[in-house]
C-alpha positions as CSV (number, residue, x, y, z in Angstrom):
1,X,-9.8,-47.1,6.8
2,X,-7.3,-44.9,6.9
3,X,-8.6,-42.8,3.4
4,X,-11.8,-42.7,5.4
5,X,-10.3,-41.3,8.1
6,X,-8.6,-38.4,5.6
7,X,-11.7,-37.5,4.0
8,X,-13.7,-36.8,7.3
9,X,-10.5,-34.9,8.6
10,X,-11.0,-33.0,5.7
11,X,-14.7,-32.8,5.6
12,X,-14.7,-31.3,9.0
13,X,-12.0,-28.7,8.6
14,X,-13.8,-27.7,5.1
15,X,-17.1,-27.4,7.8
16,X,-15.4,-25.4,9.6
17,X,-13.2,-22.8,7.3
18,X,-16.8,-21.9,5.6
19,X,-18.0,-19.7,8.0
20,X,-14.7,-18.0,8.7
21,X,-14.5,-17.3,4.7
22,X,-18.1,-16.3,4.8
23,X,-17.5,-13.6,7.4
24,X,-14.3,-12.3,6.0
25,X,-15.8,-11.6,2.4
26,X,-18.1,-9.9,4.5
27,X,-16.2,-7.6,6.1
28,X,-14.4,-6.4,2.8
29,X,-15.7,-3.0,1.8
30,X,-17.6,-2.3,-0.9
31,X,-16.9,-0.8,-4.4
32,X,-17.4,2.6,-4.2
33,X,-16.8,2.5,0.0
34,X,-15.1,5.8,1.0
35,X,-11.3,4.3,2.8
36,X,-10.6,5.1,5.9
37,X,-8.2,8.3,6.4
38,X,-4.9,8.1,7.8
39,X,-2.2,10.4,8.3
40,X,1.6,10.3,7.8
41,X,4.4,12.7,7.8
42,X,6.2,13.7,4.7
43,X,9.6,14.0,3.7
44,X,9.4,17.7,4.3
45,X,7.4,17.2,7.7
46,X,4.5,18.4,6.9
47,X,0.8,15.7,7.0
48,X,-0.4,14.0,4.5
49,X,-3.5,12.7,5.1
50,X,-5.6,10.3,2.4
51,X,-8.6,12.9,3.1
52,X,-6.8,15.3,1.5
53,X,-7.0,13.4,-1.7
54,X,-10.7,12.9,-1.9
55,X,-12.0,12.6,-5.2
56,X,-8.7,11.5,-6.9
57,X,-7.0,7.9,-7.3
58,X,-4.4,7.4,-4.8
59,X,-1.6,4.7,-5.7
60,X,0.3,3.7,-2.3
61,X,3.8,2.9,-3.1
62,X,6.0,0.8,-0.4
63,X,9.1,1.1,-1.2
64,X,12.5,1.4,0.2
65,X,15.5,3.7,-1.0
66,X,17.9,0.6,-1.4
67,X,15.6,-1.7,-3.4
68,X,16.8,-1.6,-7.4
69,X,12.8,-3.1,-8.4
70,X,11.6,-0.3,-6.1
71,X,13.8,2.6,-8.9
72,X,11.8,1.1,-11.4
73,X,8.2,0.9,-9.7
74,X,8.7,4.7,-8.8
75,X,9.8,5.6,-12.5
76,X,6.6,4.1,-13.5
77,X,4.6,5.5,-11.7
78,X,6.0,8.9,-11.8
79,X,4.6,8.2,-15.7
80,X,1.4,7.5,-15.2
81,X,1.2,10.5,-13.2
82,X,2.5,12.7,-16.0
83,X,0.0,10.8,-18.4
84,X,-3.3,11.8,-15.8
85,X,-2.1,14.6,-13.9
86,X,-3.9,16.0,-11.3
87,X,-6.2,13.3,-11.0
88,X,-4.0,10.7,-9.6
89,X,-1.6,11.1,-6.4
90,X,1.1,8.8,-5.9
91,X,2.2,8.6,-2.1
92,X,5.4,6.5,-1.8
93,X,5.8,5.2,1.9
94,X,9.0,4.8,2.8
95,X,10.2,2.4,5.9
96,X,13.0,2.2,8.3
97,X,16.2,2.3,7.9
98,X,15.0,4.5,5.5
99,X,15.5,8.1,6.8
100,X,14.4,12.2,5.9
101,X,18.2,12.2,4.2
102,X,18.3,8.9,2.6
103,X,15.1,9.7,0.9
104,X,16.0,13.3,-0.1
105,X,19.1,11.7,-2.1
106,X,16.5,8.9,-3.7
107,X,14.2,11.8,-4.9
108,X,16.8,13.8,-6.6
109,X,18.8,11.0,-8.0
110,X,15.5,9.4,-9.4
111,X,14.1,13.4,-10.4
112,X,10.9,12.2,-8.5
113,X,8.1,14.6,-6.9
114,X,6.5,13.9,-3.7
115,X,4.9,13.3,-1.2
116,X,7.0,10.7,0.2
117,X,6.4,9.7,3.2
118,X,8.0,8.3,6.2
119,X,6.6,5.9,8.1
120,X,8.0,4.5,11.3
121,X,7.3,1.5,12.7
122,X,7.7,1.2,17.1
């Protein structure tokens, strides 16, 4: 009785997780779907905004100034963006505590280009 009981437990909560699945594969863009802009502000204060970027691959990095894994992301991909060049921006998003000075001394310690930018969180 009480396997019975499981199975329609979990009958009924598989009934009812379809249509929430359905509708959130729905809502997923499509390949191809032109992303939403947004706008931060760099390191040097100035706006980066994904539209500026059209027809390139953007990579968005989070990262934080502290994080040893993070070094090594950012060196790779500071690679790849030597190996394609002007087709591929790499915008590194940086968090609190993370500040315009603590990222300044990342950049130049890690000989990275920009943007990076700051993004704070209220």
């Amino acid at each position: 009785m009480m396997m019975k009981n499981l199975l329609l437990c979990l009958f009924v909560c598989a009934l009812i997780s379809v249509p929430t699945i359905v509708s959130a594969a729905r809502d997923q863009p499509e390949v191809g779907t032109v992303a939403p802009d947004f706008q931060l502000t760099t390191n040097e204060g100035n706006q980066a905004s994904l539209k500026d970027y059209r027809g390139k691959v953007v990579v968005i990095e989070f990262m934080r100034t502290d994080c040893p894994s993070c070094a090594k992301v950012t060196s790779a991909l500071s690679d790849v963006k030597a190996k394609f060049g002007e087709n591929i921006v790499v915008l590194s998003v940086v968090n609190q505590p993370d500040n315009q000075a603590t990222v300044a001394r990342y950049m130049a310690r890690n000989k990275v280009a920009g943007p990076h930018c700051l993004c704070h969180v209220h």
